[in-house]
C-alpha positions as CSV (number, residue, x, y, z in Angstrom):
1,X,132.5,57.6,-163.1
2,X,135.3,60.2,-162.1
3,X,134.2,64.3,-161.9
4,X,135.2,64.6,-165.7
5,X,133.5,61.9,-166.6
6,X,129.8,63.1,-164.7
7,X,130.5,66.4,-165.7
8,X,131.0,65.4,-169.7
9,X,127.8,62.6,-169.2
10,X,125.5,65.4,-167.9
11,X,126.4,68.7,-170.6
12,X,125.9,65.9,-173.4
13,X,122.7,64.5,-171.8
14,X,121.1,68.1,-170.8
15,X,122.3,69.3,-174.5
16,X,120.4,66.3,-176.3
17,X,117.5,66.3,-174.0
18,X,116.4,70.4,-173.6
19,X,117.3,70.6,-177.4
20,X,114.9,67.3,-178.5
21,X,112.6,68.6,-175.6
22,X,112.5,71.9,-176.6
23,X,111.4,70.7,-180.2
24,X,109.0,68.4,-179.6
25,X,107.6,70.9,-177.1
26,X,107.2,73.6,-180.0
27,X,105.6,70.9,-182.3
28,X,103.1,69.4,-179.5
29,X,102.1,73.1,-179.0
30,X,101.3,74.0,-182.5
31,X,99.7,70.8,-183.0
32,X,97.4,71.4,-179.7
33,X,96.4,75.1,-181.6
34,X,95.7,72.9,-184.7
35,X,93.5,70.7,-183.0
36,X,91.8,73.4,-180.9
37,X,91.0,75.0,-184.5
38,X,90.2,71.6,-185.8
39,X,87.3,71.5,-182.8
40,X,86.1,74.9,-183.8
41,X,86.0,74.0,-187.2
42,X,84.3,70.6,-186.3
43,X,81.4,72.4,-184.0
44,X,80.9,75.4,-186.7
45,X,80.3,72.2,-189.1
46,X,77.6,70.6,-186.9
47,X,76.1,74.2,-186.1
48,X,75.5,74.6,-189.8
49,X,73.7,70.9,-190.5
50,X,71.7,71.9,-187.0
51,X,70.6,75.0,-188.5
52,X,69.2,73.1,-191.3
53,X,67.2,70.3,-189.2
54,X,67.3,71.8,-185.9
55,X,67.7,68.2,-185.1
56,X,70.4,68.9,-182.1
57,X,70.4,68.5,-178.9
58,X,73.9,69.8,-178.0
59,X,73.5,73.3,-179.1
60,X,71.0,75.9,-177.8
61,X,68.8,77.8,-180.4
62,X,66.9,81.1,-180.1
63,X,65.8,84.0,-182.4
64,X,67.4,87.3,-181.7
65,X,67.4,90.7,-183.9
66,X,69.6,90.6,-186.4
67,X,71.1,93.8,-186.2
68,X,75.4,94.3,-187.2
69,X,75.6,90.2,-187.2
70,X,77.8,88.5,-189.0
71,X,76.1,85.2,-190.4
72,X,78.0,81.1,-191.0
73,X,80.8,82.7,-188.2
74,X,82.2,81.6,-185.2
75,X,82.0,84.0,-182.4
76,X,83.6,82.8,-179.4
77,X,83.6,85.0,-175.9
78,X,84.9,83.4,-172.7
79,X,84.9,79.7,-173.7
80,X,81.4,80.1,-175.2
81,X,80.8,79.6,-179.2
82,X,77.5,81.0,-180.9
83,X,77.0,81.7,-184.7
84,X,74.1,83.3,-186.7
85,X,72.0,81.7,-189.6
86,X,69.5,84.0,-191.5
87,X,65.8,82.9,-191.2
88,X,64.2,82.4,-194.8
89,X,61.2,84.8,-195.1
90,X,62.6,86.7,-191.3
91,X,64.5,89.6,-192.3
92,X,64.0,91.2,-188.4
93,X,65.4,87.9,-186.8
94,X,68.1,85.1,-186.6
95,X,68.5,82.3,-185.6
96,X,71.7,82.0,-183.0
97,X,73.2,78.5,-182.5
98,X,75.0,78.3,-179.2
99,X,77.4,75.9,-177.5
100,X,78.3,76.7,-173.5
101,X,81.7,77.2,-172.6
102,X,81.2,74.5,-169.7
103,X,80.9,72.1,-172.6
104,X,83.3,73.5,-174.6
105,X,85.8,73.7,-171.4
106,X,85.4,69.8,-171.2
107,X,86.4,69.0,-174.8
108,X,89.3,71.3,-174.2
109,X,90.0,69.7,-171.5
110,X,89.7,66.1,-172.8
111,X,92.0,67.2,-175.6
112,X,94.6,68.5,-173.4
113,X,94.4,65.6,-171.2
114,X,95.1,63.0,-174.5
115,X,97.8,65.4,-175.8
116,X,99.8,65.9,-172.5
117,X,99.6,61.9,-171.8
118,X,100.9,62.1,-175.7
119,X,103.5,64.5,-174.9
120,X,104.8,62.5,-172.0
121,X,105.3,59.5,-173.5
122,X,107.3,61.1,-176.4
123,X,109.7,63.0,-173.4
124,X,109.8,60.3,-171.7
125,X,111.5,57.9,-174.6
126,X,113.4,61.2,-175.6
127,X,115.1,60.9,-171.7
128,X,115.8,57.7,-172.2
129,X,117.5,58.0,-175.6
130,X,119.3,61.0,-174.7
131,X,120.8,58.5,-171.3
132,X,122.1,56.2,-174.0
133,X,123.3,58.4,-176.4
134,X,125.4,60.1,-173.8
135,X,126.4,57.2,-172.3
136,X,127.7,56.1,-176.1
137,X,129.0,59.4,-176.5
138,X,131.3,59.2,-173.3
139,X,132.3,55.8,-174.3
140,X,135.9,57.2,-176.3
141,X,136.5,60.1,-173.5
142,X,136.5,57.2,-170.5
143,X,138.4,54.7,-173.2
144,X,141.0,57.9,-173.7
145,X,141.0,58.7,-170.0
146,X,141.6,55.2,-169.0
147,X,144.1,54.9,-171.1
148,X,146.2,58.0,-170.2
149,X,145.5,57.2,-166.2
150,X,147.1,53.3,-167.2
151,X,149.9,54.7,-168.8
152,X,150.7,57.4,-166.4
153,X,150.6,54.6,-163.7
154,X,153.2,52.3,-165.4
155,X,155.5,55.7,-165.7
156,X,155.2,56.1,-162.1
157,X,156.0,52.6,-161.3
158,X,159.1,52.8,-164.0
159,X,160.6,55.5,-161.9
160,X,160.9,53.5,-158.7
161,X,163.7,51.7,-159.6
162,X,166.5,54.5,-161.0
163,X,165.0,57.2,-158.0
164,X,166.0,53.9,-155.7
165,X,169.5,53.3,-157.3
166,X,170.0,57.2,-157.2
167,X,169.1,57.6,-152.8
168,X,171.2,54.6,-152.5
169,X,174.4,55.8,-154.4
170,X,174.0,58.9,-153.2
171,X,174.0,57.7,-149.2
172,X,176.9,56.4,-150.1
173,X,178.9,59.2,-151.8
174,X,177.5,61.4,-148.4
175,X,181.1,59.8,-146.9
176,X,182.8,62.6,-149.1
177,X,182.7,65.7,-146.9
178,X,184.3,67.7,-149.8
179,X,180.8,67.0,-152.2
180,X,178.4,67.5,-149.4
181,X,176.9,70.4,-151.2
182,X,176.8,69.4,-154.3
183,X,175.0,65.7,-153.3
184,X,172.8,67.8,-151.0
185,X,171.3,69.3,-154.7
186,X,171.2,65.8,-156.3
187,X,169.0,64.6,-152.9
188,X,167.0,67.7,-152.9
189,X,166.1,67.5,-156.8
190,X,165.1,63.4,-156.3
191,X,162.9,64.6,-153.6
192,X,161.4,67.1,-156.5
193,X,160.6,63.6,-158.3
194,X,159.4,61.6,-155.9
195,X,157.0,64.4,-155.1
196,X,156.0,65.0,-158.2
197,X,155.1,60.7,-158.1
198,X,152.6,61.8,-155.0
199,X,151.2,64.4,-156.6
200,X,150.1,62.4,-160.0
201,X,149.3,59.8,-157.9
202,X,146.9,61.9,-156.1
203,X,145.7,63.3,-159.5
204,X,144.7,59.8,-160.4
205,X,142.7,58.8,-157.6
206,X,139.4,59.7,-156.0
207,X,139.4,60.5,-151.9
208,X,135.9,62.0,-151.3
209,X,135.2,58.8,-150.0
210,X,138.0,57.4,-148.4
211,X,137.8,59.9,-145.0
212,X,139.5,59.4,-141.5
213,X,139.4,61.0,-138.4
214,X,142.9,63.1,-137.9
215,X,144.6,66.1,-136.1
216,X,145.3,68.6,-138.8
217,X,147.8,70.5,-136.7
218,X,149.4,67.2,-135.9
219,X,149.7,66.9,-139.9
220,X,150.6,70.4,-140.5
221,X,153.5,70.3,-138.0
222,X,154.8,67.0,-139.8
223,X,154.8,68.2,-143.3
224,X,156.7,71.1,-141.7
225,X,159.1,69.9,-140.3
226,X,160.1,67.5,-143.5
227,X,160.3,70.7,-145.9
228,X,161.8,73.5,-143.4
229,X,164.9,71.8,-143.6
230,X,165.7,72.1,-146.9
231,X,165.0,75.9,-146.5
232,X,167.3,77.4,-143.5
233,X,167.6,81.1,-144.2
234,X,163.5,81.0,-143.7
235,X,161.3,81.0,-140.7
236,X,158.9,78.4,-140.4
237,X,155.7,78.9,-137.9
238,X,152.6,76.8,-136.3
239,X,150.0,78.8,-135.0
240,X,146.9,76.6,-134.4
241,X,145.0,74.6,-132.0
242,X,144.3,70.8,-131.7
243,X,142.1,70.8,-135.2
244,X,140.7,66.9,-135.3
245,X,139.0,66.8,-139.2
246,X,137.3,64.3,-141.2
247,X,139.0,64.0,-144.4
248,X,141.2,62.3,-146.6
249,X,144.4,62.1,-144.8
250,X,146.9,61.3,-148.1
251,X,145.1,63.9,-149.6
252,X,145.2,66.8,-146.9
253,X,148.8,65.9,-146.9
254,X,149.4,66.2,-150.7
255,X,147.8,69.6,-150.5
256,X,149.7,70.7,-147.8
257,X,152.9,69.4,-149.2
258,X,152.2,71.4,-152.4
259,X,151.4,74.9,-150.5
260,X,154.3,74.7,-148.1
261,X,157.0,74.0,-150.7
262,X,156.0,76.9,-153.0
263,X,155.3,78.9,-149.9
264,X,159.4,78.1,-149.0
265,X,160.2,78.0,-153.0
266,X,159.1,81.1,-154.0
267,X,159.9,83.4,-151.0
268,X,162.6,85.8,-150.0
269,X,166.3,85.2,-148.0
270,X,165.2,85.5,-144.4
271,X,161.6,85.7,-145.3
272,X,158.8,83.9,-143.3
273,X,156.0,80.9,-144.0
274,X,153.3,81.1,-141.0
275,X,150.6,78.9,-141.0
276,X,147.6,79.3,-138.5
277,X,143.5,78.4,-138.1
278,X,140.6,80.5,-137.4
279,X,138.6,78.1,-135.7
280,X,135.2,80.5,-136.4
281,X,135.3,80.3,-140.0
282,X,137.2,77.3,-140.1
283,X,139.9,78.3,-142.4
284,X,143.7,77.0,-142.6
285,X,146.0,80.0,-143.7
286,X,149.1,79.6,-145.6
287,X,151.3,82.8,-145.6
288,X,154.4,83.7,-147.2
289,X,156.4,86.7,-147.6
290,X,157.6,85.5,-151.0
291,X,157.5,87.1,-154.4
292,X,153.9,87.1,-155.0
293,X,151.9,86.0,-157.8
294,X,150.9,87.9,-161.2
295,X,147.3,86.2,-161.8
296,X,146.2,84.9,-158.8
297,X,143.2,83.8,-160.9
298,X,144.6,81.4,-163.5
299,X,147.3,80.1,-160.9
300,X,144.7,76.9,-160.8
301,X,145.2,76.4,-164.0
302,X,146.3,73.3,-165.6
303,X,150.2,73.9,-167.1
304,X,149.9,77.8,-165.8
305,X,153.3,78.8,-164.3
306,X,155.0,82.1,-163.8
307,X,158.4,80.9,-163.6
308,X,160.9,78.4,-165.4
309,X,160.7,76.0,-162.6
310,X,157.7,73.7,-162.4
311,X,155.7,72.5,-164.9
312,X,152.7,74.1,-163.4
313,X,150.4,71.5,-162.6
314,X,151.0,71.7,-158.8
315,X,148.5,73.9,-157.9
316,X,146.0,72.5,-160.5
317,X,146.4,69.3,-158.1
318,X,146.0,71.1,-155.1
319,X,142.4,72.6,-156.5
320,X,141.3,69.2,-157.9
321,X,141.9,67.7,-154.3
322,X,140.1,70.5,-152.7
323,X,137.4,70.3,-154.6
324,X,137.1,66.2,-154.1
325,X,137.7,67.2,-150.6
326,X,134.5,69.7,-150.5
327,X,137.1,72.5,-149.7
328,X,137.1,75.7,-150.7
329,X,139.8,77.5,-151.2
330,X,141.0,81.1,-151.7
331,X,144.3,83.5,-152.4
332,X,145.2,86.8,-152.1
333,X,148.5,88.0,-153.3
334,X,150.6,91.3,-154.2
335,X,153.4,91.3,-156.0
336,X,157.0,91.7,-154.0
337,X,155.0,91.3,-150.8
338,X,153.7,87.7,-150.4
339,X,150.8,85.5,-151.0
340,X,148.2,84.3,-148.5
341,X,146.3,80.7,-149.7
342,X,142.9,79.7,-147.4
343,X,141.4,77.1,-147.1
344,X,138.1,77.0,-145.2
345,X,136.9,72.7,-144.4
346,X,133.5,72.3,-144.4
């Protein structure tokens, strides 16, 4: 199962369980009162016959003063149980029945001994129906999600062949000096496509697992050098030492190629994009002196753009990655002055 998937399987199967658990908790504890009053009532019942015969052995009889007594009632101080019988023809004594608490202890004890083994049986089939009925549960949203990750994939596949036809013809019109301009747009904008293939691509896969060794500066210097030249009027700088990481190299470059473009995209003429690493904290910095963003919070957010370009899942891809990636990463931005985005490899 994908994140969405794990994370939709365990808020359906905690729901289920703590609710069903919390229940059959409440009930279990009112029936354990009920049967601790059931005992009560049960011992009071055999103090009264005993009173009668005397024939017991479990309970301990003397004669006290009567006094302020309250007779056929259950007194019960630390664990212990007594109760008072009037003696026929005895007005000066009673008779007290008592039953020790290290007796009654035990039968408290015994009871909450068969109730918990009761109690755990019940949670225990109440886990394993809640497993199922979030597994059934999760059965249309991985159907649905399946489905929208099969069709996506055929989409992608469909745009090889008119992208293809389109870098071909427009090699070919690059003879024309007098449209140089003009086919520079048309290249520039396929490139937007075939990017945006990578970057869906990269939504639909997983790459926790699939890690390399690599030298992120030797990355970061690559994916510079393919988009600075698309962007002349900007200045492009590499400050950082051989960094060798253990990642997802595909990954690391999808997220860098999504920083650095909007980095370039969104700055100023003549403005600046300087990357360097802190090799304390481990943190890859991204800055720009660009137009800055509104709400740096939602800018993760799925379809969230500030602009007319885009469609605003960029950056939404760049945050699933990191997460998959076990990176965490920050911005900071003010408006008019640039934006900074971290991200700090664990």
């Amino acid at each position: 199962m994908n994140r969405v998937e794990v994370e939709s399987f365990l808020k359906s199967f905690l729901l289920f369980f703590l609710s069903l658990g919390f229940l059959i908790s409440a009930i279990y504890y009112i029936s354990y009162k009920k049967e601790v009053s059931n005992l009560d009532s049960k011992l009071f019942s055999q103090m009264r016959v005993c009173s009668f015969d005397l024939k017991c052995t479990k309970f301990s009889i003397d004669f006290v003063e009567g006094g302020e007594k309250d007779f056929y009632f259950l007194y019960k101080q630390d664990n212990a149980l007594a109760a008072y019988f009037p003696i026929s023809g005895a007005n000066d004594f009673v008779m007290k029945l008592g039953f020790s608490a290290q007796e009654y202890e035990k039968l408290i004890y015994d009871l909450k001994k068969m109730m918990l083994y009761e109690y755990s049986i019940v949670i225990i089939i109440v886990l394993m129906l809640s497993m199922v009925f979030s597994l059934y549960a999760l059965q249309p949203l991985r159907s649905a999600l399946n489905l929208t990750q099969e069709f996506i994939k055929d989409i992608l596949h469909d745009f090889n062949t008119p992208l293809s036809t389109l870098r071909l013809n427009t090699a070919m019109l690059k003879k024309d000096d007098a449209n140089k301009n003009k086919i520079q747009r048309i290249e520039t904008s396929v490139q937007n496509i075939l990017d945006l293939q990578d970057n869906l691509r990269s939504y639909l896969h997983n790459h926790e697992m699939q890690k390399e060794y690599f030298d992120l500066k030797e990355l970061v210097q690559e994916r510079v050098f393919s988009i600075e030249k698309n962007y002349n009027s900007l200045e492009f700088k590499v400050e950082m030492p051989i960094t060798h990481i253990n990642s997802n190299k595909d990954a690391m470059k999808r997220i860098l190629d999504n920083l650095i473009t909007n980095a370039a995209k969104y700055n100023k003429k003549n403005g600046y994009v300087h990357i360097s690493y802190d090799t304390d904290s481990e943190s890859l910095s991204i800055k720009d002196s660009g137009i800055g963003i509104q709400n740096p919070k939602r800018i993760f957010e799925r379809f969230y753009k500030e602009g007319e370009r885009g469609i605003g899942i960029g950056l939404h891809i760049v945050k699933k990655l990191c997460d998959e990636l076990n990176i965490n990463i920050k911005v900071k931005s003010t408006l008019g002055v640039g934006s900074t985005f971290s991200l700090t490899l664990h």
